[in-house]
C-alpha positions as CSV (number, residue, x, y, z in Angstrom):
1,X,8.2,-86.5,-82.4
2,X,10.6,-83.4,-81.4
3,X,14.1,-83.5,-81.8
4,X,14.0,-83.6,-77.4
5,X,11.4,-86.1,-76.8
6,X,13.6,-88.2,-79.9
7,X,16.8,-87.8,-77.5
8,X,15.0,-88.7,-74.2
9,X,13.4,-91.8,-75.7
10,X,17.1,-92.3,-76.4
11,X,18.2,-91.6,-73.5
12,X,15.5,-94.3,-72.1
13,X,16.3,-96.9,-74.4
14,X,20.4,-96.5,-73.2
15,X,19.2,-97.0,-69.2
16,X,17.2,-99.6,-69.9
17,X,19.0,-101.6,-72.5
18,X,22.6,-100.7,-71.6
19,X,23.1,-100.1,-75.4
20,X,21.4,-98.0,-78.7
21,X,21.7,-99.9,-82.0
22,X,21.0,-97.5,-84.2
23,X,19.3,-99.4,-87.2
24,X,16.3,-100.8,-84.5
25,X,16.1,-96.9,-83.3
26,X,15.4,-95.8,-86.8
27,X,12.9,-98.4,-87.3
28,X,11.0,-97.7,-83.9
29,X,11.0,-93.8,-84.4
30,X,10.2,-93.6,-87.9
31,X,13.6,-91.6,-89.0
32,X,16.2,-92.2,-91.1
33,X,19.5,-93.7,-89.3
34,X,21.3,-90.6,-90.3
35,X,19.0,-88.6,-87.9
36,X,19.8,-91.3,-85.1
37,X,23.4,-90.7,-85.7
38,X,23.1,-87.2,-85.8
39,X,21.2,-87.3,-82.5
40,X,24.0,-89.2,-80.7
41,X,26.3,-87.3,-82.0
42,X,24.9,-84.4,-80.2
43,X,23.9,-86.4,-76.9
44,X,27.7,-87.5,-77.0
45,X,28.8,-84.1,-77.2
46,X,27.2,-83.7,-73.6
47,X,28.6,-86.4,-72.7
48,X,25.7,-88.6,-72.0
49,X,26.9,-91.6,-74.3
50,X,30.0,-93.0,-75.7
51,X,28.8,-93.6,-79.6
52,X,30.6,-97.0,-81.2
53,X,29.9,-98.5,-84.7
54,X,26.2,-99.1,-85.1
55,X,25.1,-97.4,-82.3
56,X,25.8,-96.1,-78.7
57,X,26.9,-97.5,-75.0
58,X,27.0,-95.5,-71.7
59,X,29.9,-92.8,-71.0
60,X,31.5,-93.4,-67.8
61,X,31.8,-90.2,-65.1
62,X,35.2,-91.5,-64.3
63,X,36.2,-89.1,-67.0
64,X,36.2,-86.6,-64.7
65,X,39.4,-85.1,-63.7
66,X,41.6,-86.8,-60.7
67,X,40.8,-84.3,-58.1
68,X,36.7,-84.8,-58.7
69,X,36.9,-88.2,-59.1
70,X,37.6,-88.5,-55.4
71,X,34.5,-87.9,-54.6
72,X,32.9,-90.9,-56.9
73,X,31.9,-94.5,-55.2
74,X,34.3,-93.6,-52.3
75,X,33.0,-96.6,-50.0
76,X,33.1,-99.0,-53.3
77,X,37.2,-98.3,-54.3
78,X,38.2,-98.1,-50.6
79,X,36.5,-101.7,-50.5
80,X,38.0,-102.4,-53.8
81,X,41.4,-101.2,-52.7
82,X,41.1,-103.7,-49.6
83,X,40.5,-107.0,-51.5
84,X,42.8,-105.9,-54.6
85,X,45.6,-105.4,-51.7
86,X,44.9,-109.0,-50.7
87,X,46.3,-110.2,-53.7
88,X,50.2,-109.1,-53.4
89,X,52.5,-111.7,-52.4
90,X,55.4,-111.0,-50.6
91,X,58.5,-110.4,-52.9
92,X,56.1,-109.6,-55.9
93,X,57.1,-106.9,-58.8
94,X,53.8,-105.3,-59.6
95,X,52.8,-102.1,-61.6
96,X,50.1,-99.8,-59.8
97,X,48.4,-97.8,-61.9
98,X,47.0,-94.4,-61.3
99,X,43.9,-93.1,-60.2
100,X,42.0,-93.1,-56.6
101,X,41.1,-96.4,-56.9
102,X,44.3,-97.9,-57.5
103,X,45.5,-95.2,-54.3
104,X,43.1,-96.9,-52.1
105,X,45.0,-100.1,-53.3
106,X,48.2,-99.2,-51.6
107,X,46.8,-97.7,-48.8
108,X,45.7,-101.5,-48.0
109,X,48.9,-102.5,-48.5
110,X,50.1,-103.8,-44.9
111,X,53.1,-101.5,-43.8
112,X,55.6,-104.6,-43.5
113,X,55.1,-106.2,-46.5
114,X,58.0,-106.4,-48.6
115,X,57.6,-105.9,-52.2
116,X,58.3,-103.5,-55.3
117,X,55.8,-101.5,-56.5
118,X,56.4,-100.1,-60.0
119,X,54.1,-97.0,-60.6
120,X,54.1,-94.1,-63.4
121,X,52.2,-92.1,-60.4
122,X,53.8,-89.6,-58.2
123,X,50.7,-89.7,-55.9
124,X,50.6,-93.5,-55.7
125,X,54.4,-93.2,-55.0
126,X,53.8,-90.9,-52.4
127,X,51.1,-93.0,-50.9
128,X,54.0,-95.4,-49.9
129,X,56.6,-93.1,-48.5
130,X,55.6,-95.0,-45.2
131,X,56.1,-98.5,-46.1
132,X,59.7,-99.0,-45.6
133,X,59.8,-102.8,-47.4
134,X,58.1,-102.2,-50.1
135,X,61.0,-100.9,-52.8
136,X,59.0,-98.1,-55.2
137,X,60.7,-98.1,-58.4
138,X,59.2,-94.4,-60.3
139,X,58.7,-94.3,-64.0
140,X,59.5,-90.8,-65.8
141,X,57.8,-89.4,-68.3
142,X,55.8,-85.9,-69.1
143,X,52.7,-85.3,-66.5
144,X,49.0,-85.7,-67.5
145,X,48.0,-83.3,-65.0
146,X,44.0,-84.3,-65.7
147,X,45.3,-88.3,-64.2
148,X,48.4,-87.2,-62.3
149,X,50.4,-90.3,-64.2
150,X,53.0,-89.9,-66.4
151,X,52.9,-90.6,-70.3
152,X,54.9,-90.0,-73.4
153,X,57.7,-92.1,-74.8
154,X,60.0,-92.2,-71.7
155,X,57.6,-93.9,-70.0
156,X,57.5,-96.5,-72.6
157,X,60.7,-96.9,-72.7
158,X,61.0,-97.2,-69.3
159,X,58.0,-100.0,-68.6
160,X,60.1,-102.2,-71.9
161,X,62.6,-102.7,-69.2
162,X,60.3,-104.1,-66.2
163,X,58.4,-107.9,-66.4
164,X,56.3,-107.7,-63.6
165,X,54.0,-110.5,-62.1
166,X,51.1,-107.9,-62.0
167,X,49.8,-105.0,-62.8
168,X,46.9,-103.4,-61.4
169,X,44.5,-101.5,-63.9
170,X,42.0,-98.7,-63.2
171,X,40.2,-97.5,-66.4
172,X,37.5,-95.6,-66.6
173,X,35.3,-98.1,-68.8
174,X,34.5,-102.0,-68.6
175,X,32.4,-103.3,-71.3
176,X,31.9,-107.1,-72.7
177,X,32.0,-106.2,-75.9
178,X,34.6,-103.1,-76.2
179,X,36.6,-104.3,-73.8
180,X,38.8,-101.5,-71.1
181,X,38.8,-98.2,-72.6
182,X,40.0,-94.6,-71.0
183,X,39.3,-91.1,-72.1
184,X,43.2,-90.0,-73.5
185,X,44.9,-91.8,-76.2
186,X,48.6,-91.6,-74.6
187,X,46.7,-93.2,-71.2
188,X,45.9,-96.2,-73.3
189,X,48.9,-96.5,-75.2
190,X,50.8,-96.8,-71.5
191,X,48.1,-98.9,-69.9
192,X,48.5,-101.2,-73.0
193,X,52.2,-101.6,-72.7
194,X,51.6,-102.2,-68.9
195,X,49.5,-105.0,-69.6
196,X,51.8,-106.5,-71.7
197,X,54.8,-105.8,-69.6
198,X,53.0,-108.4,-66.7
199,X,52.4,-111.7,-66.5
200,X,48.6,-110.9,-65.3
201,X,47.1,-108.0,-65.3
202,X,44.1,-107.3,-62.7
203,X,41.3,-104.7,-63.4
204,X,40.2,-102.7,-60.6
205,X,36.3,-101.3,-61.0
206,X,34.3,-99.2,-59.1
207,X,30.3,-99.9,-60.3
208,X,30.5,-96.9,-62.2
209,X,32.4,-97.7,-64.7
210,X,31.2,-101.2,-65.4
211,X,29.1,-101.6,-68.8
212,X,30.1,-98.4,-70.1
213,X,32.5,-97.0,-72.8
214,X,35.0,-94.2,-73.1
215,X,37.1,-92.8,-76.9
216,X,39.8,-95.0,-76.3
217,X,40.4,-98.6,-76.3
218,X,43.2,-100.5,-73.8
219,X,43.0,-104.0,-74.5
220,X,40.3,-106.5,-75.0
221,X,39.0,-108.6,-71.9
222,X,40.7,-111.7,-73.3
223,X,43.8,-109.7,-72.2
224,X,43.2,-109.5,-68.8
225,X,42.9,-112.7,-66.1
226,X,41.1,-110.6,-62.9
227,X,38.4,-108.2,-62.3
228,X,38.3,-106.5,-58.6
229,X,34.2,-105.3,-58.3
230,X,31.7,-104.5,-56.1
231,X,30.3,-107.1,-53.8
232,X,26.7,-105.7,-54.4
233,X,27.1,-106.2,-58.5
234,X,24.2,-107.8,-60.1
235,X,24.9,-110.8,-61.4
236,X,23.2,-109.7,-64.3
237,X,26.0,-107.5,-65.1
238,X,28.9,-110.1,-63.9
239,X,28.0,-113.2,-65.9
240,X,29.3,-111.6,-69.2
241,X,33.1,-111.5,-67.3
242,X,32.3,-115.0,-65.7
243,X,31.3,-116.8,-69.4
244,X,34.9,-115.7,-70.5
245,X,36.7,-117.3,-67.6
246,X,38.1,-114.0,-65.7
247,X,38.5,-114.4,-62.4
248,X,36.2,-111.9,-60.1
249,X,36.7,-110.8,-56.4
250,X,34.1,-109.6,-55.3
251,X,35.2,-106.7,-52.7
252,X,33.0,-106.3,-49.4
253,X,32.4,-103.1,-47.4
């Protein structure tokens, strides 16, 4: 078998199975598992898998940069957004993360709720300029243009002095088994201090990025107590989340 036809049997295997182990790969293509790993290696390098020990899981196209990433599962986040809204209570502290999901979040908000919304996001914060009761508390920090949030150690600092009830999360990978992961290591690091800076913390995910994988790891699901999806998820793909006892809303069009 060429080295192509090897990667697009691959390739097949990943769609179908949701995962590559690569000691069964070996043993089905007749190749030593250093050629398997050397092969996902170079698919991952295109960015057509995330590799893990023993094997590969999906990338996520939330990876993308901010800007592109508005043009992703539009209907799915503003619907998302909508139901994830539902869930602040008057006179709540809650962190909002970044991202266009989490903007189509406050954008739900209604315009006379009060609350405070804590955010590392100038855009999110600036999505609220218009909602005169809810109080939006700004954390500093240096940019990551390629999420418009900030990161760094001020923002740390700053989050150490907030306990919020919840925080909203937007990742760009949901898996059972790795758990929430993102594509920059200082994005996790403040995602991880967010998460343990609430007393809940509530994942919002388009369909994209369920199943899949990205370099860095937040926090494990047992970490997390809600999951915001897609009404149209296959239950398939749900009953890993529902076996662990996370709450999921399933968010209509």
């Amino acid at each position: 078998m060429l080295t192509s036809q090897r990667k697009q049997y691959l390739m097949d295997v990943l769609r179908r199975d949701g995962q590559i182990v690569a000691t069964k790969m070996s043993a089905e293509l007749g190749v030593s598992e250093d050629t398997v790993r050397r092969d996902l290696r170079e698919l991952a390098k295109e960015g057509l898998l995330q590799r893990v020990h023993g094997g590969a899981l999906p990338a996520s196209p939330a990876l993308a940069y901010f800007a592109t990433r508005h043009n992703i599962a539009t209907d799915d986040k503003a619907a998302i957004g909508r139901a994830a809204a539902a869930l602040v209570q008057p006179g709540q502290v809650v962190f909002v993360d970044g991202g266009t999901t989490c903007a189509q979040l406050v954008r739900a908000l209604p315009r006379r709720l009060g609350a405070t919304v804590v955010t590392h996001s100038p855009s999110i914060a600036m999505e609220l300029m218009d909602h005169p009761d809810i109080e939006v508390i700004m954390l500093g920090g240096r940019l990551f243009r390629h999420s418009a949030v900030g990161v760094g150690a001020a923002t740390l600092e700053a989050i150490a002095q907030i306990r919020a009830d919840t925080y909203f999360m937007g990742v760009t990978s949901v898996h059972p088994e790795s758990g929430l992961s993102t594509g920059d290591y200082e994005e996790a690091c403040i995602k991880r201090a967010l998460c343990h800076a609430a007393a809940e913390t509530v994942v919002l995910a388009s369909s994209e990025k369920l199943a899949t994988a990205s370099p860095y790891r937040i926090v494990g699901l047992a970490e997390i107590s809600g999951l915001v999806v897609p009404a149209g998820t296959g239950e398939e793909v749900l009953r890993p989340y529902r076996e662990m006892g996370i709450a999921l809303t399933l968010a209509a069009h």
